[in-house]
N, C-alpha and C positions, 0 to 999 in steps of 0.2 A: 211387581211382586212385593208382598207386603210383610215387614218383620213379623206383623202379627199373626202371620199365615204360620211361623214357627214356636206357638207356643206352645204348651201341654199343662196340666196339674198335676203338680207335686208335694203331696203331703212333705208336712214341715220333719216327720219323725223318720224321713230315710235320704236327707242328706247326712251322708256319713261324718261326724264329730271326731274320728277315733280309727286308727287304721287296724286288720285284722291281725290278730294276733302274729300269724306268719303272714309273711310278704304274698305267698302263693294261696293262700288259704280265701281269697277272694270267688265270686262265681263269676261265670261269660258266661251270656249269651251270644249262641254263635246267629248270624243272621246273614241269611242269601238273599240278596236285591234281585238277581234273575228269578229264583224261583219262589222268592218271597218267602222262604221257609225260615223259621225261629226252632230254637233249638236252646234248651234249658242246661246247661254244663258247669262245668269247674275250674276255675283257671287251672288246678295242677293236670289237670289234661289237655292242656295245649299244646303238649308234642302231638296228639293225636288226629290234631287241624292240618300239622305240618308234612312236609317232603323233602326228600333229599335233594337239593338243588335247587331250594326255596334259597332268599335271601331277609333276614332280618335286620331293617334298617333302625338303629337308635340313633336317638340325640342324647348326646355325652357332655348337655351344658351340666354346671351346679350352681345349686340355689346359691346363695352369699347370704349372710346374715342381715339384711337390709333394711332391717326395722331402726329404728333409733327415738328413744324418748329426749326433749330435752324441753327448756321454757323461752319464752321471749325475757328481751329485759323487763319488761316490766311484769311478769310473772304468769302470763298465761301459759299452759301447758300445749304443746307442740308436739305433733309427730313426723317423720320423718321416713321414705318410704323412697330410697335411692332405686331411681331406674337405669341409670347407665350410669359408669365412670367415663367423664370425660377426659382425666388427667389422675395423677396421684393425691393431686386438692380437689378436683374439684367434681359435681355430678350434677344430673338432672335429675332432680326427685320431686316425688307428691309430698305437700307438705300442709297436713288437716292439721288447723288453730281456727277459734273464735270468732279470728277477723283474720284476710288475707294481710300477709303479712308484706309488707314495704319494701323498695329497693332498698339496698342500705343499710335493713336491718339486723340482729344479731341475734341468732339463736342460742341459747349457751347450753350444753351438754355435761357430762359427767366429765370429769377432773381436768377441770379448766377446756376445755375442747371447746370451739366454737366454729359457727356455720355461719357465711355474710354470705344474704337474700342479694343474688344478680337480678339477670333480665328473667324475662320469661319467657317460657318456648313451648306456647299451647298451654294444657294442663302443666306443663311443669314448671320448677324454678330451679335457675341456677346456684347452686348453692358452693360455696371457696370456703374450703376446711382450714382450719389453725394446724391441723395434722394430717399427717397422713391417713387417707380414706380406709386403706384396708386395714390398719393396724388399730384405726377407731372402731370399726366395726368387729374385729377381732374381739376388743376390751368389751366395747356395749353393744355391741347388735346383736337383734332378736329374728328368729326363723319367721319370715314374712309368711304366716296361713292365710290362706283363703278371706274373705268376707265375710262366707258361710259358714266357715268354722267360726260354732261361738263362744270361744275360749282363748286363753293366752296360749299361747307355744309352751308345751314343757321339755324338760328335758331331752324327751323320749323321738320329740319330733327332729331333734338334730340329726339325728338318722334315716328318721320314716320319711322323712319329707324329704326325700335324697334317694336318687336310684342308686345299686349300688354300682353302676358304672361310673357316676359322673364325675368326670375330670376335666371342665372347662369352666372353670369360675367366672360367673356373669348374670346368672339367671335371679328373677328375683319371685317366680313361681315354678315348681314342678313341671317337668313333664313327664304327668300323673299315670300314663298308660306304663310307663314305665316302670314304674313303684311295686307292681305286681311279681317282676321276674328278683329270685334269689339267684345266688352262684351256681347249685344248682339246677335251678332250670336250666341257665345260661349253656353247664356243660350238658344236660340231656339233650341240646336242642342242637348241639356241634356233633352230638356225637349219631345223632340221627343223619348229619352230614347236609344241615342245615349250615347256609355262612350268616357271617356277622358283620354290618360295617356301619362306622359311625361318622352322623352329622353333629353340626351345631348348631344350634338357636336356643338362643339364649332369650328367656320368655319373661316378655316385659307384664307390668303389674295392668296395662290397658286392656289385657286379654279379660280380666274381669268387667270392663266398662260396660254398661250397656250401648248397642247401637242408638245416634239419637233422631236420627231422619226413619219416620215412618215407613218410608219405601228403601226396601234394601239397595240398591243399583244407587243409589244417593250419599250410603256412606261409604264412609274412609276407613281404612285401618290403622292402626299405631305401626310406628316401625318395627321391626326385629333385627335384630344381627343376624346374620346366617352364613356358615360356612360348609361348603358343600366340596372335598379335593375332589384332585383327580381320580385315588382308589375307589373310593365310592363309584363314580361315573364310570368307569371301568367293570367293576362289579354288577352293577345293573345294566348293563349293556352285555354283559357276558352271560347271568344271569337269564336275563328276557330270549336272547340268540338260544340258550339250551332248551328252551321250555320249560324257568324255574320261573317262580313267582317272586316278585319285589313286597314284600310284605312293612308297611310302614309301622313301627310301632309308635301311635299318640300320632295327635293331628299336627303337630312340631315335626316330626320327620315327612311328612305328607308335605308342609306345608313347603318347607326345605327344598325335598327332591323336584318342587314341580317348580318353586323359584330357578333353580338351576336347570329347569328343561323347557324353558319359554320357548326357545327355538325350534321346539324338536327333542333332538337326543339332550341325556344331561352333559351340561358342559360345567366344570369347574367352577364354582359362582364362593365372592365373598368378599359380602357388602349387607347392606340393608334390605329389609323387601317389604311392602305394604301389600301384597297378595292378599285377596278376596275372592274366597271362591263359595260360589253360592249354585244353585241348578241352573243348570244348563252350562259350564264349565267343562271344556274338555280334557280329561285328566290323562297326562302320558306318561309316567312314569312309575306307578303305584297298582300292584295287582288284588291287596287286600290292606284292610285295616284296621290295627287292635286300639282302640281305642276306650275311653271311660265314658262315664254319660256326661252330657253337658246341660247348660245353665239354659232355661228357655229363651227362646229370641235371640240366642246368642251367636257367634261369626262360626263359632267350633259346630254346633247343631247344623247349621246352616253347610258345612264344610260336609260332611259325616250325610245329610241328605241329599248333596249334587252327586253322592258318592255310589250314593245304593236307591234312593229314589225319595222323593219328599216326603208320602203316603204312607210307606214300606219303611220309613224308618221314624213317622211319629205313629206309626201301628206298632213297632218294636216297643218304641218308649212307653208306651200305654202299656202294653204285655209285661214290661218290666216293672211300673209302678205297682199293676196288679199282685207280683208276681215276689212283689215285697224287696228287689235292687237295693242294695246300697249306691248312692248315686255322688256325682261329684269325686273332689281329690283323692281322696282315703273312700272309695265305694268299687263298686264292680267293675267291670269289664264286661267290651263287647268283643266279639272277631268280624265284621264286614266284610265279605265279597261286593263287588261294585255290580250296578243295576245291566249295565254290559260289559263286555270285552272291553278292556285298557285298549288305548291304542300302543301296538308296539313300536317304538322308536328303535334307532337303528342302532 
């Protein structure tokens, strides 16, 4: 199977720059993999998808401010793009200058703050703060947007780029499907006697990479953090047993629930996962999926097509292009049903 088997065209003027006015004010497309069927709708009607005894699974990571401008000593301009804290000094981060920069070397920052270049670990570099990491970032960091978005962060994004669940500081991108639901929604959808439970993944900046082995089965994925307890797995296990549906909102709660169900049922999982799921992937834990549109060739596309069907969902994408989507972090929404029956786990 070949990356290039997932790609599509996408006009430059409907990835979304700009999130919609309301949170909810987004459109879905709802799309059945069984019956192949597309259906043109609104995200504020997404009770309408739902049942009582559905479950709405979130990821409750939060963005961190992860941006960081600063210079080399010798004056080249430096950016700084924290992937993980590995301590209260110290972090793996991307770090775009002129020339890769040295062991050794010394980043200097905003008021006296400074960064010494460690080893490297892949794409990244260890970098040993003069400060404290979260209090620097507090002072100087910037809401890490997208690639795609081609503007700075303003103000406005300290909010939008933030679901309004999130309370697990660590993420250094959105999980975008999420962006969609206000408080609101959150209560129309309890009160349909719909539940709620939340994961963690905490979503690293390589979800933007592109894959770089031509044949998918070749590459690797970056890691993620991901905590999955016991209530959750409890919930979807009780959930599935009533004949409710396990509903993943964002391919971060997909990605989660099926790390914690390798075995089978989900079991408590938290730790890392490099999880790659492409067609032909047997998915146990997930009976539908709200997800956004993804970037072409990309692991999430590829994730979203083992889900509902290769075919059936770059026929969706194509419907959607036509169909004028806002597409990417701040753009629309899909609903997925999978191409068959979930396998139920116990």
């Amino acid at each position: 199977m070949h990356v290039s088997d997932f790609d599509y065209e996408l006009p430059a003027e409907l990835i979304a720059q700009y999130p919609p006015a309301g949170r909810r004010d987004s459109r879905l497309l709802f799309a059945d993999g069984a019956s192949r069927r597309l259906e043109d709708r609104q995200f504020a009607g997404l009770p309408e998808l739902l049942r009582a005894g559905d479950l709405l699974v979130f990821n409750d990571t939060r963005v961190i401010p992860a941006r960081l401008r600063g210079r080399k000593e010798s004056g080249g301009r430096v950016e700084i793009l924290l992937e993980r804290l590995q301590s209260p000094r110290q972090s793996l981060a991307h770090v775009r200058a002129s020339k890769t920069p040295r062991a050794g070397s010394c980043i200097v920052l905003a008021d006296g703050v400074t960064a010494t270049v460690g080893g490297r670990h892949a794409d990244l570099f260890l970098l040993e703060f003069s400060d404290d990491i979260e209090a620097v970032l507090a002072a100087q960091g910037e809401v890490p947007l997208p690639p795609y978005v081609g503007r700075e962060a303003g103000p406005a994004d300290s909010e939008r780029y933030q679901t309004v669940y999130a309370r697990q500081p660590g993420a250094v991108a959105a999980p975008t499907a999420g962006l969609h639901f206000d408080h609101e929604m959150l209560a129309e959808t309890l009160a349909l006697g719909v539940q709620h439970c939340f994961v963690t993944l905490h979503v690293g900046a390589g979800t933007f990479q592109s894959l770089r082995e031509p044949s998918v089965e070749s590459n690797r994925l970056h890691a993620e953090r991901v905590q999955v307890d016991a209530a959750v797995c409890t919930a979807v296990r009780e959930t599935r047993a009533a004949g409710g549906r396990v509903i993943a909102v964002g391919t971060t709660s997909v990605r989660a629930l099926e790390a914690a169900s390798a075995s089978g049922a989900p079991q408590p999982f938290d730790g890392e996962t490099e999880l790659f799921i492409w067609p032909g992937y047997r998915f146990r834990a997930v009976d539908a999926v709200l997800t956004n549109f993804h970037l072409p060739q990309s692991s999430l596309l590829m994730l979203v097509a083992a889900y509902a069907g290769k075919e059936f969902v770059l026929h969706a994408y194509r419907h959607a292009v036509a169909a004028r989507y806002r597409f990417f972090s701040y753009g629309d929404a899909m609903f997925v049903l999978p191409e068959a029956v979930a396998v139920r786990g116990a």
